[in-house]
MARMARLUM-486018 format. One line per 2 residues: number of its first residue (from 1); for each residue x, y, z of N, C-alpha, C. Coordinates in steps of 0.05 Angstrom, whole numbers, plus 5000, padded with zeros to 4 digits. Layout:
// residues N
NUM) X,Y,Z,X,Y,Z,X,Y,Z | ...
//
This chain:
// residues 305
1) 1521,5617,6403,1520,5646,6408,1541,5653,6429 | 1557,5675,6424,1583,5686,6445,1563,5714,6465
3) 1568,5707,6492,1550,5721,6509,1575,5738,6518 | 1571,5764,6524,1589,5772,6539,1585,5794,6560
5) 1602,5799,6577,1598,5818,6599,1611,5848,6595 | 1606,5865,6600,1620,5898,6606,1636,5899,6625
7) 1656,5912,6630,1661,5920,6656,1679,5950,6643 | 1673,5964,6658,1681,5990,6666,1708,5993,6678
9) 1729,6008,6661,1755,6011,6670,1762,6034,6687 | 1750,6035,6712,1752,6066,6728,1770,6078,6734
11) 1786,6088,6715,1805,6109,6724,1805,6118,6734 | 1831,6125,6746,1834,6146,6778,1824,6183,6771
13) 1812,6186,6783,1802,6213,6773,1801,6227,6808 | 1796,6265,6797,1796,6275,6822,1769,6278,6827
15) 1750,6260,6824,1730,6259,6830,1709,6284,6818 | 1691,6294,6833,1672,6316,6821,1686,6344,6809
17) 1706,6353,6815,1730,6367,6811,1742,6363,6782 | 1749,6341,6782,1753,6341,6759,1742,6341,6729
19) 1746,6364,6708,1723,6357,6692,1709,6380,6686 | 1705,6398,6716,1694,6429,6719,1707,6452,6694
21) 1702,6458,6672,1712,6471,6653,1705,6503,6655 | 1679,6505,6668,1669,6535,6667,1691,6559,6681
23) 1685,6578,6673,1698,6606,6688,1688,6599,6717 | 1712,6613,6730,1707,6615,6764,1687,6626,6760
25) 1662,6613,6788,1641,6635,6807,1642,6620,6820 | 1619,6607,6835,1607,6589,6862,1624,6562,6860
27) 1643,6558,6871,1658,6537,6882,1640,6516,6894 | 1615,6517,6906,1600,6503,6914,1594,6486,6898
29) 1608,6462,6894,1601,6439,6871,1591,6416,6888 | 1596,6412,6915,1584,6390,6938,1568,6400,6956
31) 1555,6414,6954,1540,6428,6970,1516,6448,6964 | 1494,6449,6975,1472,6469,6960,1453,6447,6962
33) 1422,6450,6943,1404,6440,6943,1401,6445,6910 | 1398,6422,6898,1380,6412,6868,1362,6402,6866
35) 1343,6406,6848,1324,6393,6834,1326,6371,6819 | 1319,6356,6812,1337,6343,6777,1299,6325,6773
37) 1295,6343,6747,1276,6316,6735,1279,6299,6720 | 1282,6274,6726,1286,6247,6712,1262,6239,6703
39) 1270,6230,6670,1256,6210,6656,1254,6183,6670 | 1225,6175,6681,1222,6152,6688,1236,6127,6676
41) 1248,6125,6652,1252,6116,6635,1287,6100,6648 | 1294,6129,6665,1319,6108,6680,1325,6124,6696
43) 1296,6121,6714,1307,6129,6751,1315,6115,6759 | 1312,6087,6768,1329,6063,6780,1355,6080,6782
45) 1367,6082,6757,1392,6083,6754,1406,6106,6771 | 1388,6138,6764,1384,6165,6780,1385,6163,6805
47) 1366,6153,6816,1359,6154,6841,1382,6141,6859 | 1387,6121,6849,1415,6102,6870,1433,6125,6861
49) 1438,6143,6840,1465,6161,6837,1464,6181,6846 | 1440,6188,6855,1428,6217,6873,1438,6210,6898
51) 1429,6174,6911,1435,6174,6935,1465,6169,6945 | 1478,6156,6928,1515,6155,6928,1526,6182,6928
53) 1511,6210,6924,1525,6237,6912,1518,6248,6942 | 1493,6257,6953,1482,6251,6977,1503,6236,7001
55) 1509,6206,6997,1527,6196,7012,1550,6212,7027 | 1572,6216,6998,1582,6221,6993,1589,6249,6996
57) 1576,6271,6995,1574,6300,6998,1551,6314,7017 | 1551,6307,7044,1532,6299,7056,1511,6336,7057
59) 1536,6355,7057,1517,6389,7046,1502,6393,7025 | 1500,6366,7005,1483,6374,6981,1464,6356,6989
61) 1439,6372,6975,1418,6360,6974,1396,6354,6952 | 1399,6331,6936,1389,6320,6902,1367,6320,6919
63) 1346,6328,6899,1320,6323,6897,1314,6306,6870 | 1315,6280,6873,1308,6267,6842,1278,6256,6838
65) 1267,6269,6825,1237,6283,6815,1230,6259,6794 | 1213,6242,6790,1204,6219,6778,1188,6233,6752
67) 1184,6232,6729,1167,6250,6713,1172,6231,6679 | 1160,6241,6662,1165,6231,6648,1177,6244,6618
69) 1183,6241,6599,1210,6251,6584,1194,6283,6578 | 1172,6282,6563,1155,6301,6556,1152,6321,6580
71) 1137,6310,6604,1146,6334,6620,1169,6345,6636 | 1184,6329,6634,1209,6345,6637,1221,6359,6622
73) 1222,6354,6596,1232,6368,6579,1209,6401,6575 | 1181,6396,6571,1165,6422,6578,1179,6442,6605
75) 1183,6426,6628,1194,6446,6650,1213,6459,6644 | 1229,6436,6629,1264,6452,6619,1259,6479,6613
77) 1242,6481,6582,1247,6504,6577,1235,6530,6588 | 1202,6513,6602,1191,6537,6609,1208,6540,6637
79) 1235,6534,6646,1257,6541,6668,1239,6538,6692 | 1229,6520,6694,1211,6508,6719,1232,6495,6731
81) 1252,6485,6721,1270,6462,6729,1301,6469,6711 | 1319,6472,6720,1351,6472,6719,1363,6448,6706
83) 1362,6430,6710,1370,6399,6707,1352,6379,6710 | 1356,6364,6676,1333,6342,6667,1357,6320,6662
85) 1342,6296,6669,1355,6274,6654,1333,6258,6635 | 1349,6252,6603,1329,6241,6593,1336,6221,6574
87) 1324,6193,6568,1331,6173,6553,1327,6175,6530 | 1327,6194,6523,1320,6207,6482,1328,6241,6486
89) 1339,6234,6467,1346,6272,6454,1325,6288,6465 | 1338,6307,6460,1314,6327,6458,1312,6332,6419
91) 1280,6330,6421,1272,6324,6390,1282,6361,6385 | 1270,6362,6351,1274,6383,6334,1258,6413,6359
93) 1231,6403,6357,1211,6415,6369,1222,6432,6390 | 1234,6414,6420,1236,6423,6445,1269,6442,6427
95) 1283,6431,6418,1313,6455,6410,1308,6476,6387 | 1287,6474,6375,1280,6504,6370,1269,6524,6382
97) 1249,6517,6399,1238,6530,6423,1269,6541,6444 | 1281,6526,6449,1304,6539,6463,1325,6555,6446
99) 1323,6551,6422,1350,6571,6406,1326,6590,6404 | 1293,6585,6396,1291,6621,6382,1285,6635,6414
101) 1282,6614,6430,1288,6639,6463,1318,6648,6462 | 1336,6643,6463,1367,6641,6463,1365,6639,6492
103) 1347,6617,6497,1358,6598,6520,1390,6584,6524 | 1407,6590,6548,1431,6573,6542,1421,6549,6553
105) 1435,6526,6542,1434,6503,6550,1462,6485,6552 | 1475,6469,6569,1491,6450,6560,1479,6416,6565
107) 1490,6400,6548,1479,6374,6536,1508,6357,6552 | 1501,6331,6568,1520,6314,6571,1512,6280,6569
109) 1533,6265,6555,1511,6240,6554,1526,6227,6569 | 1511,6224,6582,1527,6213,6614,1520,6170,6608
111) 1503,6167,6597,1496,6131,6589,1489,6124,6572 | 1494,6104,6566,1469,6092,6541,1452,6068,6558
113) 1422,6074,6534,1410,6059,6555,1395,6042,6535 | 1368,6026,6529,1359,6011,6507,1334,6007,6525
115) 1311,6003,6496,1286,5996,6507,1288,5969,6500 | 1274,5945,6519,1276,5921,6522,1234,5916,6512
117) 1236,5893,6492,1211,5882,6493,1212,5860,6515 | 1195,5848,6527,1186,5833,6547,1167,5818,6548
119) 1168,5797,6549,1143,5780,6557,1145,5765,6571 | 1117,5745,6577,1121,5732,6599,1132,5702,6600
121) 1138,5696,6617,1166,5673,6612,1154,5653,6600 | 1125,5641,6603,1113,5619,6591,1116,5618,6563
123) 1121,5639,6559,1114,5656,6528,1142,5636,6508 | 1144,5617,6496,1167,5607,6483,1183,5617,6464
125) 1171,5641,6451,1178,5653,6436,1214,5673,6438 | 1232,5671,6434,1254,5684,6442,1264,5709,6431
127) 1257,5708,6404,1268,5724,6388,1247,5742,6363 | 1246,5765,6359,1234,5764,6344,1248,5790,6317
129) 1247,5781,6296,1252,5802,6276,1239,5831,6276 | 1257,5858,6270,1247,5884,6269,1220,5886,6259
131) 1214,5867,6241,1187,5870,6220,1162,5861,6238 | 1176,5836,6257,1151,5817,6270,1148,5846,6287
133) 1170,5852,6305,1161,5867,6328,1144,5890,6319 | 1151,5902,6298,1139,5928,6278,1109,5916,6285
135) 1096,5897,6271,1067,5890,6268,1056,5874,6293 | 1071,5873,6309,1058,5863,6339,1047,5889,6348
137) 1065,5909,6347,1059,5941,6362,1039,5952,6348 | 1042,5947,6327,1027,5968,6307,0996,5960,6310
139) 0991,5932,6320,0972,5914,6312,0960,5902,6283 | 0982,5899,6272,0980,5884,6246,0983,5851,6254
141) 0999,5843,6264,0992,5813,6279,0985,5817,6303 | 0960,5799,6307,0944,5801,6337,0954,5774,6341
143) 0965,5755,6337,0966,5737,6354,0997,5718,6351 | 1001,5718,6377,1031,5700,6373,1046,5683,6350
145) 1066,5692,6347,1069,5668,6326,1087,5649,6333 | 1082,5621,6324,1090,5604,6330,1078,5595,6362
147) 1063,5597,6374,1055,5588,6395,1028,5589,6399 | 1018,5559,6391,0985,5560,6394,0973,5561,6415
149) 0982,5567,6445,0963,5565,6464,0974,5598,6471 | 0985,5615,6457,0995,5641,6464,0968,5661,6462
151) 0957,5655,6441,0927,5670,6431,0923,5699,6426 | 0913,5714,6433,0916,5737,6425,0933,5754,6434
153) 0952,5782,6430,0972,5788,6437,0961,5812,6453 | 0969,5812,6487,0959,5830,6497,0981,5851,6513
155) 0978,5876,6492,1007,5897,6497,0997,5919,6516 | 1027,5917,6523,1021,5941,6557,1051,5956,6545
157) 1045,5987,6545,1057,6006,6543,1067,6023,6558 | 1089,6046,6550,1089,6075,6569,1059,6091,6574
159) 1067,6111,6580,1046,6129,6586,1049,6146,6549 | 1029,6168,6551,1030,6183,6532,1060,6196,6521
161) 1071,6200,6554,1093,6224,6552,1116,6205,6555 | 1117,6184,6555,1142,6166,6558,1160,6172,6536
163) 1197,6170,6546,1203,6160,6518,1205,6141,6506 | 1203,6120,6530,1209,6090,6509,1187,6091,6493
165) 1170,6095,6493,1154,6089,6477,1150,6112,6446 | 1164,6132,6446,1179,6154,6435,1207,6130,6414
167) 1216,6131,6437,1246,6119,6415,1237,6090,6410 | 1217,6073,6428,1210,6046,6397,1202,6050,6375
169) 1177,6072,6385,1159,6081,6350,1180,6090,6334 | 1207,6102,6335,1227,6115,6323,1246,6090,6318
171) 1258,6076,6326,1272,6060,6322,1266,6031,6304 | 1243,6022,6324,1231,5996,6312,1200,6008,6287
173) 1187,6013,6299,1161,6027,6283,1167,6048,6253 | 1184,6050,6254,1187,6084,6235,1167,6098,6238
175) 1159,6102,6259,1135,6126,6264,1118,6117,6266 | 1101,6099,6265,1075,6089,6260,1060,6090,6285
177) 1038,6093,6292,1019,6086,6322,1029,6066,6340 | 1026,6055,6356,1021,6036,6365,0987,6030,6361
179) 0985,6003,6364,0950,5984,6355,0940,6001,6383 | 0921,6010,6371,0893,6022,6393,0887,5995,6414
181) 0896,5976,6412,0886,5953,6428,0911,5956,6462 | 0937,5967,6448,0953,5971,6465,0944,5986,6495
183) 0952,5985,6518,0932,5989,6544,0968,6014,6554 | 0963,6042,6555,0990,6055,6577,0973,6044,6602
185) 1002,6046,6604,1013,6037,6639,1029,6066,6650 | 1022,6067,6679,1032,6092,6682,1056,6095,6697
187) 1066,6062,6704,1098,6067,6702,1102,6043,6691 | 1130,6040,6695,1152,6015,6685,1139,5992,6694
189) 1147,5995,6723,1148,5978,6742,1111,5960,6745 | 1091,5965,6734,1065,5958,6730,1060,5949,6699
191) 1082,5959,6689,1083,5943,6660,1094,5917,6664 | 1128,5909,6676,1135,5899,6682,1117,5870,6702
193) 1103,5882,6723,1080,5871,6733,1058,5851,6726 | 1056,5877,6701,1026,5862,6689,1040,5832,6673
195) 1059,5835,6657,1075,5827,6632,1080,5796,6656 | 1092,5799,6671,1094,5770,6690,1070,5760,6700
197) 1049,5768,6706,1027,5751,6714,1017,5748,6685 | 1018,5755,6665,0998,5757,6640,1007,5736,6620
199) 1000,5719,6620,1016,5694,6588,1021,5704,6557 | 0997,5720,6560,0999,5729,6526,1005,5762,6530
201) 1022,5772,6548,1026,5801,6552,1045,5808,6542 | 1055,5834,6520,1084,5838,6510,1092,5872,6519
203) 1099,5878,6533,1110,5904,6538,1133,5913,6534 | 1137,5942,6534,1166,5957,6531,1182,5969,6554
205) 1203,5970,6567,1213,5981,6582,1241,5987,6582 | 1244,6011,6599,1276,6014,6598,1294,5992,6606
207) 1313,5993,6606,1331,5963,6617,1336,5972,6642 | 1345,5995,6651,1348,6007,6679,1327,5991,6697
209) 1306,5980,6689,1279,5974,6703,1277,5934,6709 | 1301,5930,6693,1295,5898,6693,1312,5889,6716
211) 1329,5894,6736,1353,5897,6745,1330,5879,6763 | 1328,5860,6781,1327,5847,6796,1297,5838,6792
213) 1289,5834,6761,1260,5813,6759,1274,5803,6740 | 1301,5789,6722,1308,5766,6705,1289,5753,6709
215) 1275,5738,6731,1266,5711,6730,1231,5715,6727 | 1224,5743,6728,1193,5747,6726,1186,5754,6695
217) 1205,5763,6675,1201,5768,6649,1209,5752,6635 | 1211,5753,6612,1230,5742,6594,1235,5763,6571
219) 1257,5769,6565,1274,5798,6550,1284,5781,6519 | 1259,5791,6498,1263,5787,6471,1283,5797,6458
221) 1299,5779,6440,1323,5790,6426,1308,5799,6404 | 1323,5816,6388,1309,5831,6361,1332,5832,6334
223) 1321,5826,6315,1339,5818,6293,1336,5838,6275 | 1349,5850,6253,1351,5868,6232,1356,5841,6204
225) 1338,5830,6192,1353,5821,6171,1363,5820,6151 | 1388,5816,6139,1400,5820,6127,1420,5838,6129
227) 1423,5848,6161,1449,5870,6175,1460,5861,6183 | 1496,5850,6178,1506,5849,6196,1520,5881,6212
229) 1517,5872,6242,1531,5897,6258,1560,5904,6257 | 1575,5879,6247,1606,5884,6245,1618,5856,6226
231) 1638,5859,6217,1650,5836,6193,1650,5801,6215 | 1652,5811,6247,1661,5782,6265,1633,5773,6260
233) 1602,5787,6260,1575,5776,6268,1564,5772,6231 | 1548,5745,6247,1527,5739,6213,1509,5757,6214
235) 1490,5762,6194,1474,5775,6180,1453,5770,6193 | 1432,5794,6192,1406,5777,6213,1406,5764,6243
237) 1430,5764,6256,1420,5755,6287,1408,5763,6298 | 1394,5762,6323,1381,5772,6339,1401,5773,6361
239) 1393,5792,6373,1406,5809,6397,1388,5817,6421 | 1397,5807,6438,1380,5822,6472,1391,5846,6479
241) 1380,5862,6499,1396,5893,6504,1415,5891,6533 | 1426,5870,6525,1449,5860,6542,1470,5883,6544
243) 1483,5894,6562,1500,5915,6561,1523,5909,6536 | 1530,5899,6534,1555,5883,6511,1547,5895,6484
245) 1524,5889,6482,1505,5891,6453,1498,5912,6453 | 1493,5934,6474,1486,5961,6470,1511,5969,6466
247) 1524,5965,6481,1554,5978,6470,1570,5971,6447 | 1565,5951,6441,1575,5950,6404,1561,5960,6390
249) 1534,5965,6392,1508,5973,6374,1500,5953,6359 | 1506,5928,6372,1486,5908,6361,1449,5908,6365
251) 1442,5918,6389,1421,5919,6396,1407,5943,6383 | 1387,5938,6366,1376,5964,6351,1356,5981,6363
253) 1353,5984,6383,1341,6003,6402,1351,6014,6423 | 1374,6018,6419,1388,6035,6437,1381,6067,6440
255) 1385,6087,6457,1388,6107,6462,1399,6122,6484 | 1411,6141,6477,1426,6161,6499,1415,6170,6520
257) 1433,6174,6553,1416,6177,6568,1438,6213,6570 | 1414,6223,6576,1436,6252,6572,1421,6276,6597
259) 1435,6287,6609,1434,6314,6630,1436,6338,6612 | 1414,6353,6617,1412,6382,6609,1415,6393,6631
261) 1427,6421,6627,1430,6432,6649,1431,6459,6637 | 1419,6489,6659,1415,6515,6650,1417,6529,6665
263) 1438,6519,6693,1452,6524,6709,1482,6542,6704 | 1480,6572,6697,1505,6577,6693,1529,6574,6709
265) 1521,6574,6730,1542,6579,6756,1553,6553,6761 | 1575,6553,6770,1597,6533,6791,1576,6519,6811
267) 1562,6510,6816,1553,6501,6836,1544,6469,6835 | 1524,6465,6862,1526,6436,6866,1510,6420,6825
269) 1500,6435,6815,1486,6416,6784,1509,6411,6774 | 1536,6439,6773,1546,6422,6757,1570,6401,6769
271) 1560,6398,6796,1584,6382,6808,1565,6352,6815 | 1543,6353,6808,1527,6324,6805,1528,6313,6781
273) 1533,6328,6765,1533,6325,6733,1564,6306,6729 | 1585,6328,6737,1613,6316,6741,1612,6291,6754
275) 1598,6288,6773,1594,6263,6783,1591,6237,6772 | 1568,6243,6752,1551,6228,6740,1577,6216,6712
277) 1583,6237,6707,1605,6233,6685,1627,6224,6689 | 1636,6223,6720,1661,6210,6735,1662,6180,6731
279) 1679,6165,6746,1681,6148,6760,1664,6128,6770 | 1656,6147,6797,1639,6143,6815,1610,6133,6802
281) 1599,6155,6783,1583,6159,6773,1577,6131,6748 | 1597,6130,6723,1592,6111,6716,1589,6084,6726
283) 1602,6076,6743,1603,6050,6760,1574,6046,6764 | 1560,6070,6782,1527,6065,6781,1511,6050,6760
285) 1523,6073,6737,1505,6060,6715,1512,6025,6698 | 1539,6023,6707,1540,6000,6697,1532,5981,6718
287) 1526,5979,6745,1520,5966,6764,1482,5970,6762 | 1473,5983,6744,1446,5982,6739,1426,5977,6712
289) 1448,5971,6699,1436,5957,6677,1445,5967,6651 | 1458,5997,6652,1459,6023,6632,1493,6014,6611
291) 1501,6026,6602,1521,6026,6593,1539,6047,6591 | 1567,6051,6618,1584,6080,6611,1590,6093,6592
293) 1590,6113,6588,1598,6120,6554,1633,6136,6564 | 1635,6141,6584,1656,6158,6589,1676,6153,6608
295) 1680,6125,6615,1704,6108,6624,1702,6092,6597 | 1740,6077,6598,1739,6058,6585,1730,6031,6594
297) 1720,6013,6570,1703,5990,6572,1716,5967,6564 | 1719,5940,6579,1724,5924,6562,1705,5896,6559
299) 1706,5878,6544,1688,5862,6547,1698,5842,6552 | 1688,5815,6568,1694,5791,6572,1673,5772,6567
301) 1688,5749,6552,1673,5734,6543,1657,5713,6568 | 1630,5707,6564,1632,5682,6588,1610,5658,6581
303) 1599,5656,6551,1597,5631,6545,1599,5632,6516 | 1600,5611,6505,1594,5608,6470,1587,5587,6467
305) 1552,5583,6454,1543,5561,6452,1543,5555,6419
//
């Protein structure tokens, strides 16, 4: 297997400035006070880029709001809140509600990000096919396969309003429930938790969230069989949501991390936004697990077994 790394080509840019497209008004792009509600789903990532923007522009003041995809997106429209970040689209539902208001909105996809299955390291199991993972969640297989002291399969989830758990049922599931046996967790970070003390525990989480427990999980690769992703890869591999693999689209649970904003004016949203879409900004996300979409990328190889 060829493993490889990302790195982010940061072009010299004029920082938050650059990028600004709207008609003149409020010049105040580093300065002022925001709100921003983030999808739990990749605050890690938010929160360190709230506090670098903060650093950095010491008259503005981010407020980055922990919430989860559903209610942020409800605040969006009922204009409780200016600026959302979220690790899934906004579905059919929430953008008809905003066109038959003739709500304005602008859309930026500032990362890509992927939901990671997880279990616990005892767990031998490495890899599992779209189909296996489909009937683990679903609860059509209750119990490990291939590992007789694994025993029954005990799954820890998002909350109701999560998206990961939104874009697996969509990605991996084609819609289906998750097994009534499945237990929400009401953040990442207690999923994450449970899943390392637990032997037979399998959970979902953003990748933004794995960034300094490698050694408390273990992060399942996931196979499509009979796909290959490109003419260089065989048919059927399995893939982890290794930044490399999200960014080729080898990893089949990927999704966009994207800023709404309903902020018309020049001011500090859309000069956090510019941020986020900068330089500065991507570096964050590639220093947290995410993948830039808006610097160039290149990859380096660094093993082949």
């Amino acid at each position: 297997m060829t493993r490889y790394s990302i790195v982010a080509i940061l072009v010299a840019a004029g920082l938050v400035l650059a990028g600004c497209s709207r008609e003149p008004g409020s010049t105040k792009l580093t300065s002022g006070t925001l709100t921003v509600e983030c999808d739990e789903a990749v605050f890690p990532a938010m929160n360190v880029l709230a506090a670098d923007f903060r650093q950095q522009y010491p008259d503005a003041r981010i407020d980055i709001r922990c919430v989860e995809a559903r209610a942020a997106t409800a605040n969006f429209v009922n204009d409780s809140v200016k600026v959302i970040v979220c690790a899934r689209p906004l579905n059919d539902e929430e953008r008809n509600v905003l066109t038959a208001t003739k709500i304005w909105f602008e859309e930026y996809h500032v990362a890509q990000s992927a939901v990671a299955v997880i279990v616990n390291p005892a767990n031998p199991v490495k890899e599992l096919r779209m189909g296996q993972a489909d009937s683990i969640f679903t609860g059509r297989t209750t119990v490990w396969p291939n590992w007789r002291a694994g025993g029954v399969v005990d799954l820890v989830i998002g909350s109701v309003d999560a998206s990961t758990n939104e874009v697996f049922r969509r990605l991996v599931m084609r819609g289906k429930p998750f097994a009534q046996s499945a237990t929400p967790m009401t953040s990442s970070s207690d999923i994450v938790e449970y899943v390392a003390k637990t032997p037979g525990a399998a959970g979902i989480v953003g990748v933004g969230w794995l960034k300094g427990v490698e050694s408390d999980v273990k992060v399942i690769g996931l196979s499509r069989p009979g796909v290959t992703p490109d003419s260089t890869q065989p048919a059927g591999k399995a893939y982890a949501p290794h930044q490399a693999y999200v960014y080729q689209g080898y990893y089949p649970a990927s999704t966009p991390v994207t800023m709404y904003t309903r902020d018309l004016d020049r001011t500090v949203s859309l000069g956090f936004i510019s941020f986020a879409t900068g330089p500065f900004g991507q570096k964050v996300f590639l220093n947290n697990g995410l993948v830039p979409v808006t610097m160039p990328v290149r990859l380096i190889q660094l093993t082949s077994e």
